[in-house]
PyMOL CGO cylinders between C-alpha atoms (Angstrom):
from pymol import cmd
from pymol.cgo import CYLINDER

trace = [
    CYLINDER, 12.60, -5.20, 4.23, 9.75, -4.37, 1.24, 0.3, 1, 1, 1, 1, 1, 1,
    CYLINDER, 9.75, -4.37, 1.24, 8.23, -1.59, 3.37, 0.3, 1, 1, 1, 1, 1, 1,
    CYLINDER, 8.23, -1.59, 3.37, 10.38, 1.81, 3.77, 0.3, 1, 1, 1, 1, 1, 1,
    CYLINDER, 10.38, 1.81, 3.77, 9.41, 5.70, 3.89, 0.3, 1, 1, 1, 1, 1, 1,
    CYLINDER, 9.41, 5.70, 3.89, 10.69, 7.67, 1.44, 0.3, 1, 1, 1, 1, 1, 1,
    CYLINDER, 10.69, 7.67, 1.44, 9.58, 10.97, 2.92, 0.3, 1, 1, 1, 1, 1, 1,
    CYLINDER, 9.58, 10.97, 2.92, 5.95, 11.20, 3.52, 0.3, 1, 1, 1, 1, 1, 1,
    CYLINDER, 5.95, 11.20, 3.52, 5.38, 8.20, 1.30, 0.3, 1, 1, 1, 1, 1, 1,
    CYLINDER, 5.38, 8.20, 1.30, 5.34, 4.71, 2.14, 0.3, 1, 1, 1, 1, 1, 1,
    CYLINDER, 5.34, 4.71, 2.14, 6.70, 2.91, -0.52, 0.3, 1, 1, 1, 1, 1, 1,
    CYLINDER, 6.70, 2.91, -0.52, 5.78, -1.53, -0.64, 0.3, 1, 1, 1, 1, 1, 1,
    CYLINDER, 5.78, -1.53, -0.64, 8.58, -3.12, -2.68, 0.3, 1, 1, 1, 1, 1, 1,
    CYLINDER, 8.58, -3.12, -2.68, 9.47, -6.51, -3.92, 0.3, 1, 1, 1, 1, 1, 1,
    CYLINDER, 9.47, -6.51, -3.92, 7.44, -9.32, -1.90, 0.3, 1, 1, 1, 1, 1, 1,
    CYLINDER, 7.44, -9.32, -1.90, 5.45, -7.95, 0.60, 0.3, 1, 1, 1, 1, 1, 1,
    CYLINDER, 5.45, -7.95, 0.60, 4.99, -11.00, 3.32, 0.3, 1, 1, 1, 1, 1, 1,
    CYLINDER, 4.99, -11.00, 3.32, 3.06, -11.01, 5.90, 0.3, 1, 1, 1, 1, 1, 1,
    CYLINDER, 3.06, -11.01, 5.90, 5.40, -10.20, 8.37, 0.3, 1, 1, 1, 1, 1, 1,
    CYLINDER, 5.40, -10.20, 8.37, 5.37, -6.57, 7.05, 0.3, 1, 1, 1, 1, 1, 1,
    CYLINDER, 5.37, -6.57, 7.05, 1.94, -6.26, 7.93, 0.3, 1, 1, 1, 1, 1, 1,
    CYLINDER, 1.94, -6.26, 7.93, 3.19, -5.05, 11.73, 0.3, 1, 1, 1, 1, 1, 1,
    CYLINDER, 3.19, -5.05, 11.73, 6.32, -2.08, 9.91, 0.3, 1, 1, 1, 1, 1, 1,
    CYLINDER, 6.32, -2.08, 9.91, 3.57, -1.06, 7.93, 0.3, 1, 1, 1, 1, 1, 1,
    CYLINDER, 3.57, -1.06, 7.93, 0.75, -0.69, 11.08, 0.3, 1, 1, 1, 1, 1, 1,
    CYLINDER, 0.75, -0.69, 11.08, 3.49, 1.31, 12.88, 0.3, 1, 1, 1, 1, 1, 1,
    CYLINDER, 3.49, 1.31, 12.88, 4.74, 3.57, 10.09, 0.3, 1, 1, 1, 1, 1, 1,
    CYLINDER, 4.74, 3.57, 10.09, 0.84, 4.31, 9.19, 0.3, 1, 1, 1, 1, 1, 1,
    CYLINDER, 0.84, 4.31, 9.19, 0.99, 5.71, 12.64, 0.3, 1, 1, 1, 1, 1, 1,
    CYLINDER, 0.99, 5.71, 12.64, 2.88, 8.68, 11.55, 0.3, 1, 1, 1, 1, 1, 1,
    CYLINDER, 2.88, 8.68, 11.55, 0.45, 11.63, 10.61, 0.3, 1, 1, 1, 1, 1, 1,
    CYLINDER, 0.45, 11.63, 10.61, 2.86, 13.02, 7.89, 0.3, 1, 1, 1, 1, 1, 1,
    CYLINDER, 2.86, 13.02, 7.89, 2.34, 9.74, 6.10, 0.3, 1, 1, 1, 1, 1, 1,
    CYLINDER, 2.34, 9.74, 6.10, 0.16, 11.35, 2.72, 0.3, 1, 1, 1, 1, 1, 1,
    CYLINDER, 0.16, 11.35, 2.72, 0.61, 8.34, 0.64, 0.3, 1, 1, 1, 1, 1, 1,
    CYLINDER, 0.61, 8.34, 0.64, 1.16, 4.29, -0.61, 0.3, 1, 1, 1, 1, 1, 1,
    CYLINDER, 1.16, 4.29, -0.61, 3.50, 4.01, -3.36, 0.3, 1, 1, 1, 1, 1, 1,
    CYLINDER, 3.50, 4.01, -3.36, 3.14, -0.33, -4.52, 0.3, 1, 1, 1, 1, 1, 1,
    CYLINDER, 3.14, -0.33, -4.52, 4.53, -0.08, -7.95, 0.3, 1, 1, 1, 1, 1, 1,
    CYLINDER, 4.53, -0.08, -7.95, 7.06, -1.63, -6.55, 0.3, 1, 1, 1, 1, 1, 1,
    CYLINDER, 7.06, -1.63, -6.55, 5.49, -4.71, -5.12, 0.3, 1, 1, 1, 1, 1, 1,
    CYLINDER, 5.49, -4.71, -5.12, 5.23, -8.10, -6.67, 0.3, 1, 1, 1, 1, 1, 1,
    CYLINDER, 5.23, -8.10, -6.67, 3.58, -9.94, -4.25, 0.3, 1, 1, 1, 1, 1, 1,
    CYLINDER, 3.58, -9.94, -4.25, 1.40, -8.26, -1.45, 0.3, 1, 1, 1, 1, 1, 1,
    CYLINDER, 1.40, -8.26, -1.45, 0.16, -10.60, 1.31, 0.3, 1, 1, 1, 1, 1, 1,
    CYLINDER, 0.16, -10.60, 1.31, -3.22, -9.75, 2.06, 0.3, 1, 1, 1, 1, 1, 1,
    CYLINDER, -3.22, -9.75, 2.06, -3.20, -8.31, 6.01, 0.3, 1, 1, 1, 1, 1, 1,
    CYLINDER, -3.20, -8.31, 6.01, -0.94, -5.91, 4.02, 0.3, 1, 1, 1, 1, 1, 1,
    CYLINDER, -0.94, -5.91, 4.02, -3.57, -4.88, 1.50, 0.3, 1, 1, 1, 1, 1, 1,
    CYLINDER, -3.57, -4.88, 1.50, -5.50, -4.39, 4.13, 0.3, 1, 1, 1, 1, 1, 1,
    CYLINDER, -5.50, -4.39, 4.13, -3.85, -1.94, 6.20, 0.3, 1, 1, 1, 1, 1, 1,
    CYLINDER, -3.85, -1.94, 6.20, -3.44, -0.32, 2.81, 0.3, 1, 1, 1, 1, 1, 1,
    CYLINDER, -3.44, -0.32, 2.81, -7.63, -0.31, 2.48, 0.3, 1, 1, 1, 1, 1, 1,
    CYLINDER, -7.63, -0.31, 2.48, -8.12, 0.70, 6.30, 0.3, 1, 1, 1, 1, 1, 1,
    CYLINDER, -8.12, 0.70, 6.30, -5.47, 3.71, 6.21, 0.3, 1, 1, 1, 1, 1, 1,
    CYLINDER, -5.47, 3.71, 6.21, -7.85, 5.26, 3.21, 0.3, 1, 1, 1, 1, 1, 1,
    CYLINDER, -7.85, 5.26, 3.21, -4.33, 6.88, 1.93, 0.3, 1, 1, 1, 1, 1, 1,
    CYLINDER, -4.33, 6.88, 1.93, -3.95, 7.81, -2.29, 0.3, 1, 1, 1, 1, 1, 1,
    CYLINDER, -3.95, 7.81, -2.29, -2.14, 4.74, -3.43, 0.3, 1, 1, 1, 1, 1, 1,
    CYLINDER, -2.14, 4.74, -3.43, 0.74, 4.88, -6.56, 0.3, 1, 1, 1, 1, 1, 1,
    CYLINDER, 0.74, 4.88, -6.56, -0.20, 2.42, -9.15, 0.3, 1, 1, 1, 1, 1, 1,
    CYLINDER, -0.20, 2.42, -9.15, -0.91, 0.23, -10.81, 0.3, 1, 1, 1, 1, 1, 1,
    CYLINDER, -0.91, 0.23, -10.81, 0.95, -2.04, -7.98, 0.3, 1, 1, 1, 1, 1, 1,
    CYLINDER, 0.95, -2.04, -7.98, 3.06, -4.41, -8.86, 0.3, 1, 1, 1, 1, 1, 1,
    CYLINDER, 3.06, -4.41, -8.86, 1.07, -7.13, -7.94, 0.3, 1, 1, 1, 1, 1, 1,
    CYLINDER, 1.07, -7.13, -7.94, -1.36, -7.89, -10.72, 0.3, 1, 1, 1, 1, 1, 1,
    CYLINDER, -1.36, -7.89, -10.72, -4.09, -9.79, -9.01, 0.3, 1, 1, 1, 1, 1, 1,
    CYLINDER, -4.09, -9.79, -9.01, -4.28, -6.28, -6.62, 0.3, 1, 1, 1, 1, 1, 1,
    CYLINDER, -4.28, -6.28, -6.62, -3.94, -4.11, -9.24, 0.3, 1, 1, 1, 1, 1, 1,
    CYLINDER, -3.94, -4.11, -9.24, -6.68, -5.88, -11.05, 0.3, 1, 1, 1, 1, 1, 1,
    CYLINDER, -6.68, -5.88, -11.05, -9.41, -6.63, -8.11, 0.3, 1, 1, 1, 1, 1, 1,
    CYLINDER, -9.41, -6.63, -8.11, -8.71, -4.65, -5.55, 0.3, 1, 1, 1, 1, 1, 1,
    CYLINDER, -8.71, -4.65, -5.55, -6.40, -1.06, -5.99, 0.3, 1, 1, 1, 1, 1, 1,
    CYLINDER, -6.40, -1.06, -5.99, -9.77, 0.04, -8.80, 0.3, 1, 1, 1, 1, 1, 1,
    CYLINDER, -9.77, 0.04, -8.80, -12.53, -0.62, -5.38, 0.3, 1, 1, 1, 1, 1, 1,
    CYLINDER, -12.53, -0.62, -5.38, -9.77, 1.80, -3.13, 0.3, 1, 1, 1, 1, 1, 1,
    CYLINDER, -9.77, 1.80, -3.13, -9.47, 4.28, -5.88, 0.3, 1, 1, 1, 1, 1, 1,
    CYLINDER, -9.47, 4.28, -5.88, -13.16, 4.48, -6.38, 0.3, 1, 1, 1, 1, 1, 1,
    CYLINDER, -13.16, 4.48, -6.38, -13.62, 4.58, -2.92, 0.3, 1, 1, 1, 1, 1, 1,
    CYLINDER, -13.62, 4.58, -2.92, -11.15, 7.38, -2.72, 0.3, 1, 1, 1, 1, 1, 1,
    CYLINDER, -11.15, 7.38, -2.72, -13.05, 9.45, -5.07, 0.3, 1, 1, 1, 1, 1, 1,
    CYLINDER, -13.05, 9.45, -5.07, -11.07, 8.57, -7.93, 0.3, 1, 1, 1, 1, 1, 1,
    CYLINDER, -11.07, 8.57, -7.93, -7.95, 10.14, -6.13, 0.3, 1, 1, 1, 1, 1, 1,
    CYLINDER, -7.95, 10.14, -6.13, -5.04, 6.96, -6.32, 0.3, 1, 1, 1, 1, 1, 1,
]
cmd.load_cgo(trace, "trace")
């Protein structure tokens, strides 16, 4: 599985299919979650970038995946308020 907790992180490793897309929806759920770790990730399908936009969490980067890293984690950190 690419999508664990390490504490009150979520942390997207390896290829992130989108069969993760549903793990990641439930552990979002959790109100200690405080944060995305992808540096891990190679590949990240995109319903999984999405839950990462709609749960508006700091994200650990640059992730792994370099078309997300380059077009889409600057847009959430900017939208964050610079906090990623």
């Amino acid at each position: 599985m690419s999508v664990r907790q390490q504490g009150s992180t979520l942390v997207l490793e390896g290829d992130c299919p989108v069969e993760d897309a549903e793990m990641l929806a439930d552990l979002l759920r959790d109100p200690s979650i405080d944060g995305i770790d992808w540096t891990g990730a190679q590949r990240v399908h995109t319903a999984v970038v999405q839950l990462a936009i709609l749960a508006q969490l700091p994200v650990a980067g640059p992730c792994g995946d370099g078309f997300v890293a380059r077009w889409i984690e600057p847009q959430m950190v900017a939208a964050a308020g610079g906090k990623g």
